[in-house]
Residue, then its C-alpha position, 0 to 999 in steps of 0.5 A: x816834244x815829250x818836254x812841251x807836253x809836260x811843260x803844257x801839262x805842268x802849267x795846266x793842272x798848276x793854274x787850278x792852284x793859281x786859280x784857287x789862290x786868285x779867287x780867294x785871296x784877289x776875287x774875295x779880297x781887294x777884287x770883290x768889285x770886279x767879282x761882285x757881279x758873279x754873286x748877284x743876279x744879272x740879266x746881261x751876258x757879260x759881267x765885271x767879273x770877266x775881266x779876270x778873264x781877259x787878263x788871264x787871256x792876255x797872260x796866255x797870249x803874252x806867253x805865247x807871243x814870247x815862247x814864239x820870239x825865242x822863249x820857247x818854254x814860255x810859248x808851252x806855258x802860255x798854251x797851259x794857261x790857255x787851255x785851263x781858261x778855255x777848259x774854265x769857260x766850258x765846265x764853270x760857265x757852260x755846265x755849272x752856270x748854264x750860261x748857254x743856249x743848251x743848259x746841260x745837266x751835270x750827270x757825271x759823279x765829278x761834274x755833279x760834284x763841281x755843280x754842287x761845290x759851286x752852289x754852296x759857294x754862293x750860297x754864302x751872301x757877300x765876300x766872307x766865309x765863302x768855301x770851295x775856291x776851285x774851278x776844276x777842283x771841288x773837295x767831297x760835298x760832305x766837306x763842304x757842307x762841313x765847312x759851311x756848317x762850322x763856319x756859320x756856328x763860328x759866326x753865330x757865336x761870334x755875334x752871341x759874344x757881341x750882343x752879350x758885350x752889348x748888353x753888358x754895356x747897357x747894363x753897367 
């Protein structure tokens, strides 16, 4: 039992990893088409970005389809990737989105901190230069806004360089 536990436990804090990984690398890689729709305006209640989602519910229900037939280790796991995506829907689209009927306010110092980490996420336009990846995890704001701050000065000097290499060219 003490084993479940930890296994449920190790699965549950492990997926903010998975989660900060697969947001970064797959939703603003090669799946921003699915994950566009969480950056812009919409009027449903369903995007194309809850496909992760459900993909992330079918992984849970696999596991614990599997843990069920035998694996027992799996059927643990499954019930922590369950948990973080119900966890997910509570926190990322009831409290930080307002996705819900009642639009609770984030009071708590780490629900606030969450709420503001995810604005300065999409306060980026597009997939690139984006910060603060996590779901239940969000670095101080301080960091944040230090990380946004460099790297739109980064931008900003790349973009001198390319109008200085244009001019150079319209000049020689």
């Amino acid at each position: 039992m003490i084993l479940h536990l930890a296994i449920f436990l190790c699965t549950l804090v492990a997926m903010e990893g998975v989660g900060f990984l697969a947001h970064k690398y797959v939703m603003h890689g090669p799946g921003w088409f699915l994950h566009r729709s969480h950056h812009e305006p919409h009027l449903g209640v369903v995007e194309t970005n809850d496909v992760y989602l459900l993909v992330l519910a079918l992984v849970a229900i696999t596991l614990i389809v599997l843990g069920n037939a035998g694996h027992d280790p799996l059927q643990w796991i499954g019930a922590g990737v369950a948990a973080f995506g119900i966890i997910y829907v509570l926190v990322h689209d009831g409290i930080v989105h307002r996705h819900w009927p009642v639009r609770p306010k984030p009071r708590h110092p780490y629900l606030r901190r969450l709420y503001q980490a995810h604005l300065m996420h999409h306060a980026v336009k597009g997939r690139r230069n984006s910060v603060s990846f996590g779901f239940l995890y969000a670095p101080p704001v301080r960091v944040i806004k230090r990380q946004l701050r460099e790297m739109r000065e980064s931008e900003a000097r790349v973009e001198d360089r390319r109008q200085g290499d244009f001019l150079d060219e319209a000049r020689g």
